[in-house]
C-alpha positions in Angstrom: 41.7 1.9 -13.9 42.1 0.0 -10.6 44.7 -0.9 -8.9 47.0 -4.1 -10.1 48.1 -5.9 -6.7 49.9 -8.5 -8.4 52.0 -6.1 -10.3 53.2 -4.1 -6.8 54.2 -7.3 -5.2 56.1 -8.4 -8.7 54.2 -11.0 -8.9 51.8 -13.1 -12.0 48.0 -14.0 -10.9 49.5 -17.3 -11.2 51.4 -16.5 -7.7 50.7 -19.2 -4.7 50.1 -18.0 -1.1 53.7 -18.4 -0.4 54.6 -16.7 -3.4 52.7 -13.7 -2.3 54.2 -13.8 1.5 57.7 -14.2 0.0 57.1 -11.3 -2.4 55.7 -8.9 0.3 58.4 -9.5 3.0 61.3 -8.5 -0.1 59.3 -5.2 -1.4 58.1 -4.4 2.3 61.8 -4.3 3.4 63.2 -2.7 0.4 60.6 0.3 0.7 60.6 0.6 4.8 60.3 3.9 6.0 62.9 3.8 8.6 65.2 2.7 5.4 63.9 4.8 2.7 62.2 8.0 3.7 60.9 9.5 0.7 57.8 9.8 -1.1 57.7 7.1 -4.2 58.6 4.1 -1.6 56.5 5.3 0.8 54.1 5.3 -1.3 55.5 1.6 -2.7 55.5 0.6 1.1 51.9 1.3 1.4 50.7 -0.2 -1.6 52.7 -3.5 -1.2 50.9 -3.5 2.6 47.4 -3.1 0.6 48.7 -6.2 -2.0 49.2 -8.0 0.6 46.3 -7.4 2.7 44.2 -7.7 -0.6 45.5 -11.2 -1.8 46.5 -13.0 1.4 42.8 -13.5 1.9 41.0 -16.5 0.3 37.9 -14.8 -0.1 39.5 -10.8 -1.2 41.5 -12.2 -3.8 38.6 -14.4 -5.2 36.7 -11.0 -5.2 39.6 -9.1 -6.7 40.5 -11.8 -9.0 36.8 -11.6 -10.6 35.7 -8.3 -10.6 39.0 -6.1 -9.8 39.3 -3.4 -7.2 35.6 -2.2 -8.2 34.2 -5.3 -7.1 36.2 -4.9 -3.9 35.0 -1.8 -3.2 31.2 -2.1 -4.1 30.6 -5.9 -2.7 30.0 -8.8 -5.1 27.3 -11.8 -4.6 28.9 -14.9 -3.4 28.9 -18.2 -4.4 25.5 -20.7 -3.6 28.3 -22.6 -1.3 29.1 -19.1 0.5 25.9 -17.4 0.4 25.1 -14.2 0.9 27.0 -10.9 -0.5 30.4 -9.9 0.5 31.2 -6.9 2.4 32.5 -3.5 0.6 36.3 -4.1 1.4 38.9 -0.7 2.3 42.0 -0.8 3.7 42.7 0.3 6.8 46.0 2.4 5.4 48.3 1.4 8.0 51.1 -0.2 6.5 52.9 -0.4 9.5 50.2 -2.3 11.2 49.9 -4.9 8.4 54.3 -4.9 8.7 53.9 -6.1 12.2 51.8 -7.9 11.8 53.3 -10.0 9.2 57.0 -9.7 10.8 55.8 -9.4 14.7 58.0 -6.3 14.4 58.5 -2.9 13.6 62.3 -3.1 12.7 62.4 -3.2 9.3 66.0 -5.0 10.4 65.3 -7.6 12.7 64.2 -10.4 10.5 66.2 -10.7 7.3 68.7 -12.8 8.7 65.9 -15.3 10.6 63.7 -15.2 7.3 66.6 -16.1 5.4 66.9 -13.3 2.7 69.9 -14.3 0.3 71.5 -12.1 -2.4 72.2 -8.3 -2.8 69.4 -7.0 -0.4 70.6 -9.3 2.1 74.2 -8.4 2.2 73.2 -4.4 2.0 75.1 -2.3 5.0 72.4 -0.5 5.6 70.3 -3.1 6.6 72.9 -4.7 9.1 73.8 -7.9 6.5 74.5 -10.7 8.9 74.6 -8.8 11.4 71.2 -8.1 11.5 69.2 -8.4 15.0 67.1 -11.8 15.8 63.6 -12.2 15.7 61.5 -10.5 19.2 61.8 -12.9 22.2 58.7 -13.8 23.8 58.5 -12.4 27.2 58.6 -15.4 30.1 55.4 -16.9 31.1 53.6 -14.7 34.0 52.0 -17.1 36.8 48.9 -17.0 38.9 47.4 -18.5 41.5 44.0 -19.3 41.0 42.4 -19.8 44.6 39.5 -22.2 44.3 37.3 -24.0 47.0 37.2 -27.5 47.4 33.4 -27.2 46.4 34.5 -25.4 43.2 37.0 -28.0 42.4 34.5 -30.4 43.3 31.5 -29.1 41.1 34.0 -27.1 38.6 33.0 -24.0 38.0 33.9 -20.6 35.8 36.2 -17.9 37.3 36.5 -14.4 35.9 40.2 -13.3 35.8 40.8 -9.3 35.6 44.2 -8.3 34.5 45.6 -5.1 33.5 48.4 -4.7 31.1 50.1 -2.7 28.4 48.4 -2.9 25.1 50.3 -1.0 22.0 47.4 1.4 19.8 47.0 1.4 16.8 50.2 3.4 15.1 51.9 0.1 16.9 54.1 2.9 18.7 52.7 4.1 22.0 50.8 2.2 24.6 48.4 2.4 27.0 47.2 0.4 30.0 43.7 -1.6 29.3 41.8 -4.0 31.6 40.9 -7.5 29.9 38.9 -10.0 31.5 40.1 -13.5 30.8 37.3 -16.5 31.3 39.0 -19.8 33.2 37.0 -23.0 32.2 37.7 -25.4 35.4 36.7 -28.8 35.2 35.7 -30.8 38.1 38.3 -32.4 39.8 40.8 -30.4 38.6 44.3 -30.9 40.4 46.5 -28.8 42.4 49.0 -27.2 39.9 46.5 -27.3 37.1 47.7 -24.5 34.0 45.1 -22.6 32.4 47.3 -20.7 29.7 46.3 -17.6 27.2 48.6 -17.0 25.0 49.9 -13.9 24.5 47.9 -12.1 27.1 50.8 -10.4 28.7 52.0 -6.4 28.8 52.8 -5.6 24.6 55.4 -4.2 23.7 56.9 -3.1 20.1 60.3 -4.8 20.1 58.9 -8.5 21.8 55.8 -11.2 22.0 53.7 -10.4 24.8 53.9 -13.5 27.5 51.6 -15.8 28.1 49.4 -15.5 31.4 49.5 -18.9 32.8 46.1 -19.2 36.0 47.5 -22.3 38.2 44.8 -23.7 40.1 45.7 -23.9 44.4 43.1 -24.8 47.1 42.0 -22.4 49.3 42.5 -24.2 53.2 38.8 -25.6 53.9 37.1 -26.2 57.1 36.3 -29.3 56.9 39.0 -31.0 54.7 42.3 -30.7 55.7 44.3 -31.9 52.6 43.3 -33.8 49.4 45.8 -35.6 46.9 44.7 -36.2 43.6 40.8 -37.4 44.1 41.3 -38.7 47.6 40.0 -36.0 50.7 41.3 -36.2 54.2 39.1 -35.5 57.3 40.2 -35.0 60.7 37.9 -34.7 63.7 38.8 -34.6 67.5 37.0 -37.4 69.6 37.3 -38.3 73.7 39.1 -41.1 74.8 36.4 -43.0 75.6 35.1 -42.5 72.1 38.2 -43.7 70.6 37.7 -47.0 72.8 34.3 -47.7 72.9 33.3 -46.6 69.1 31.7 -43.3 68.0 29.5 -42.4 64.5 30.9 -39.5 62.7 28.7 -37.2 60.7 30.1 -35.6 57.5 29.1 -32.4 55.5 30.3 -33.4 52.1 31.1 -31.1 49.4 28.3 -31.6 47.4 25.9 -30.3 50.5 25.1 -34.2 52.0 25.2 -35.7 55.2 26.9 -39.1 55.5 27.5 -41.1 58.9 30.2 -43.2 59.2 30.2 -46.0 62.2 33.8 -46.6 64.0 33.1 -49.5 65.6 37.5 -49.7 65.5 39.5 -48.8 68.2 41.1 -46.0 68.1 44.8 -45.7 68.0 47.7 -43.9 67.0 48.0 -43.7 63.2 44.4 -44.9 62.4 42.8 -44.0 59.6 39.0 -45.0 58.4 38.3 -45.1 54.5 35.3 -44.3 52.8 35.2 -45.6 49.3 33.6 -42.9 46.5 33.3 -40.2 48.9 36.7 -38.2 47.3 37.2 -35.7 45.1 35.7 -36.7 41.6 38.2 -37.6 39.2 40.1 -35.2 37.0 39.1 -36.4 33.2 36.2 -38.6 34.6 34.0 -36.9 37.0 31.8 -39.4 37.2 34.4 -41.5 39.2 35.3 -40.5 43.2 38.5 -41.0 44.9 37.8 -41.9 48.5 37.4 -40.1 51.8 39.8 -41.1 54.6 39.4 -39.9 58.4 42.0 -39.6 61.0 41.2 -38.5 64.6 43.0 -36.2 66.8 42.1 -38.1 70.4 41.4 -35.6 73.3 42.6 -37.2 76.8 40.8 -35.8 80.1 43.3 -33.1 81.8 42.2 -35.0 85.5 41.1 -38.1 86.8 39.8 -38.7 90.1 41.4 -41.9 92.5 37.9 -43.5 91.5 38.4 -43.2 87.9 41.6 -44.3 87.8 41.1 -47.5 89.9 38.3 -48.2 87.3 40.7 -47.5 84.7 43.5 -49.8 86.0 41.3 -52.4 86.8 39.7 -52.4 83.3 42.6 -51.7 80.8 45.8 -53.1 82.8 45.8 -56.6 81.3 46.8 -60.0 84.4 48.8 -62.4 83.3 46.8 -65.7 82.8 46.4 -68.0 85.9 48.8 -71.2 85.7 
């Protein structure tokens, strides 16, 4: 005869999900190993795991339900809606693992009071009555700068984050380090300060919730482009003085591999600054619009100047005072 799930959680097969979860947190606390060490409730501990594991599943139960542990075990045809045949289920046989899983602890202590466990079992010395410790704290967020181009930003582009951390094995006990590779989606246009967050990708530990690794996007220092802010790019190019008065055209390498010339037919002076509309950063949420392109100009003057030169100079720039 097969095993009877609902009758190890203390349950009917009338039970809801919640009526399930609620019945295997009371019998997985009561029958703890680190509370009771012996062999019956270790053996109700790890039947109560496999109950759980069983009819906490939509598609187990409906097996179970049907055709019983036999069913699980051999793999059933599905429904036309489903298709196909389901999978010959076992259980894993770590009812620790499926403990932590459901409490996000191994303490068989830690949660009664946070769950909010009422009557005799709650009030128990042994298991700490109100007294009993919190629910695991999540570990603090763990920053990173993620260094991009302004041609990567511009385009956006994919970016292959290695970390290394702690990861617990399987008996949820000891640890090991393990690289990961995470995969960063970065749109185009994305801003300075940007968070790409995983959740819970951070060093694991038995006693807390692994942090979240958080990539923050920051521009690596370009060539060409000084500065941008949001979707607007700054250029700065040196020039002569007599470029700055008489007018210059200044060729551009933009990010997304043009040439553009720009005429500054201006003149030159302290502060001034050229726009050119669309020729920005695209927009973060809408690519398809451009913030503009502004250029400053960092003036050279001539270190000398012969008496000629500067008797032209004086007699061009020095302005006489109109004739009465």
């Amino acid at each position: 005869m097969g095993k009877n799930y609902y009758y190890h959680l203390g349950i009917s097969r009338s039970a809801t999900l919640a009526d399930i979860k609620q019945a295997y947190r009371v019998v997985a606390l009561k029958y703890h190993p680190d509370r009771v060490d012996d062999i019956e409730s270790n053996n109700k501990f790890l039947l109560a795991a496999e109950a759980y594991d069983v009819l906490s599943d939509r598609k187990t139960k409906a097996v179970y339900d049907q055709f019983g542990e036999e069913g699980l075990n051999l793999g059933v045809p599905m429904t036309e809606d489903e298709g196909g045949f389901s999978g010959a289920y076992t259980f894993h046989g770590d009812a620790r693992r499926v403990f932590y899983e459901f409490f996000g602890s191994d303490n068989p202590y830690a949660e009664l009071f946070d769950f909010g466990i009422s009557g005799p079992l709650r009030d128990q010395p042994e298991f700490g009555g109100l007294m009993g410790r919190a629910r695991p704290k999540k570990n603090p967020d763990i920053y990173t700068d993620l260094m991009l181009t302004l041609e990567e930003v511009y385009r956006g582009c994919t970016k292959k984050m290695k970390i290394k951390r702690n990861t617990l094995n399987e008996d949820r006990r000891t640890s090991a380090i393990r690289h990961k590779v995470l995969t960063v989606q970065v749109p185009a246009g994305a801003l300075e300060g940007t968070k790409f967050r995983f959740t819970e990708e951070g060093d694991q530990s038995v006693n807390s919730i692994p942090a979240d690794m958080v990539f923050v996007v920051k521009d690596k220092v370009h060539p060409r482009f000084w500065k941008r802010e949001g979707a607007n790019l700054f250029y700065r190019q040196p020039i002569q003085l007599h470029e700055a008065l008489c007018g210059l055209w200044v060729e551009i390498h933009t990010l997304d591999d043009r040439f553009i010339t720009v005429p500054i037919t201006d003149i030159v002076g302290p502060g001034y600054e050229k726009m050119v509309e669309g020729e920005g950063m695209p927009h973060y949420g809408n690519a398809e619009e451009k913030g503009n392109l502004y250029l400053s100009f960092d003036v050279r003057f001539p270190t000398n100047l012969s008496v000629n030169q500067k008797e032209s100079l004086r007699h061009i720039l020095v302005t006489k005072p109109p004739t009465k």
